[in-house]
N, C-alpha and C positions, 0 to 999 in steps of 0.2 A: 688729665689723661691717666688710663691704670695701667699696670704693667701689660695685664691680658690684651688690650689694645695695642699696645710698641709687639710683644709676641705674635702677634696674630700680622701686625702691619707687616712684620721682618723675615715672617715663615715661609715667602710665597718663593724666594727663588735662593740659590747659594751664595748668589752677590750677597743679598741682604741677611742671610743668615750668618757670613761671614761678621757682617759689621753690627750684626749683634750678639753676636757672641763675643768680639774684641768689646763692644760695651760693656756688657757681663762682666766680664772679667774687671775692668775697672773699677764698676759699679759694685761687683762684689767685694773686693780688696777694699774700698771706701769703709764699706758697713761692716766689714767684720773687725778693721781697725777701731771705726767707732765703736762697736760694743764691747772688744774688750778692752780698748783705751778707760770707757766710764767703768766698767765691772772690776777688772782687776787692779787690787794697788800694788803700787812700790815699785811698777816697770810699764813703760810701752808697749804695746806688738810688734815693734820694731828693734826693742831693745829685748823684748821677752825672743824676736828669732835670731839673733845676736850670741843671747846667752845658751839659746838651743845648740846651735850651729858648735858653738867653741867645748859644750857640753861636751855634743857629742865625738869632738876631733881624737883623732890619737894620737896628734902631736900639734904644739903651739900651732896656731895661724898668725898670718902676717893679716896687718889691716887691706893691704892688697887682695891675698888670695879669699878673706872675707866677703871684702867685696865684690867680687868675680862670684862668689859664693851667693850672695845675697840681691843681686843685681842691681847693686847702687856702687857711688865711688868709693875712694878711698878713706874722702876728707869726710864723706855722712859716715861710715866706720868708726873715724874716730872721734866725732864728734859724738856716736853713741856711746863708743867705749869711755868717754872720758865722763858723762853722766853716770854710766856703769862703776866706773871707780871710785867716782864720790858717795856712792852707794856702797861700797865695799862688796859689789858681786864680782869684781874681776881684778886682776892687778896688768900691769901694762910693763913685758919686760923685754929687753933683745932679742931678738932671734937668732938659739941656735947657731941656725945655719946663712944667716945673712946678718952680719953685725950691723949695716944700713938701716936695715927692717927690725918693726916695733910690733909683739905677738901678744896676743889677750889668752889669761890663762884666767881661770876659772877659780874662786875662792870658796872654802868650806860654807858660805852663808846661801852661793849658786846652790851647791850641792843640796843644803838643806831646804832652799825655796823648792828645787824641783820636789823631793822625796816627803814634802809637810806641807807648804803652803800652796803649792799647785795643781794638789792631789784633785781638789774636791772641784776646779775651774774645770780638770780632766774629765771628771765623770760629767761637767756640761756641755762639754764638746761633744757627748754624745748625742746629744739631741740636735746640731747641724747635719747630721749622718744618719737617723733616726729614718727619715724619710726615706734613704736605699734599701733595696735588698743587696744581700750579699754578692750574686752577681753584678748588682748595677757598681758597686764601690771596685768593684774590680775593674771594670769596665772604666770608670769613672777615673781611675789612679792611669790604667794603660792610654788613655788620652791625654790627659795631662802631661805624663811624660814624653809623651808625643809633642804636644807643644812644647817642650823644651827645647826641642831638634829643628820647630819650626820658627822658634827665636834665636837659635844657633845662626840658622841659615841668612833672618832678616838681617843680624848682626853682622854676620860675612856681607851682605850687600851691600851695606850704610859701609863697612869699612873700604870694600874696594870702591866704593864710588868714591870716598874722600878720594885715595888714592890715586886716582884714573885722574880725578882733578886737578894734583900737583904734578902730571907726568909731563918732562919737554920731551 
């Protein structure tokens, strides 16, 4: 089967455009982990949005609010972050503001992979995006963040159902 055939089968109504479009999305996050999993060394996609995310914070994160950040738990958090520190791209120290909670800060070598060795991975990301016009990425970013609001909401549901279930 080629992809044009699964697009063409799933185009005919919104039912089925819905549930390939939640395929899509799986199917794309598969492939873009694999390519740059094989392409780039010395970090995962996992661990490369890890050191984005902490990059870019203005203050410590807790491996919790990472997680809530990154949409995995807390224990894949640290289990990245602690690959991350035998790498020396992060160090792992208290929090601030919750002496319970454990914060990933960013080391001079983070800083240097972003601004030397990630430069040139940067300039191939252009070419996933190559195929928009300037409208369409615009277009393309306001949906997306759309679905964020519509994983908000699934989220809210799955929690009050737990909920509703333990109610006497």
């Amino acid at each position: 089967m080629r992809l044009e055939d699964l697009i063409t089968r799933f185009s005919d109504t919104t039912e089925n455009q819905r549930k390939a479009i939640f395929s899509t999305l799986f199917i794309a996050g598969n492939k873009l982990q694999t390519l740059f999993d094989n392409h780039i060394p010395k970090i995962s996609l996992k661990q490369f949005m890890l050191l984005s995310v902490v990059r870019q914070s203005k203050e410590p994160l807790t491996f919790t609010q990472l997680g809530n950040l990154l949409g995995c738990s807390r224990q894949n958090i640290k289990k990245l972050a602690e690959a991350l520190r035998k790498k020396d791209f992060i160090t792992i120290q208290q929090s601030p503001c919750d002496t319970r909670a454990m914060c990933i800060c960013p080391t001079e070598k983070t800083n240097n992979y972003f601004q030397n060795e990630f430069l040139q991975y940067q300039e191939e990301l252009k070419y996933l995006f190559e195929v928009y016009t300037d409208e369409e990425i615009k277009t393309l970013f306001t949906l997306l963040s759309k679905l964020y609001a519509g994983i908000e909401n699934l989220e809210k549901k799955t929690v009050n159902e737990k909920t509703d279930g333990y109610r006497i």
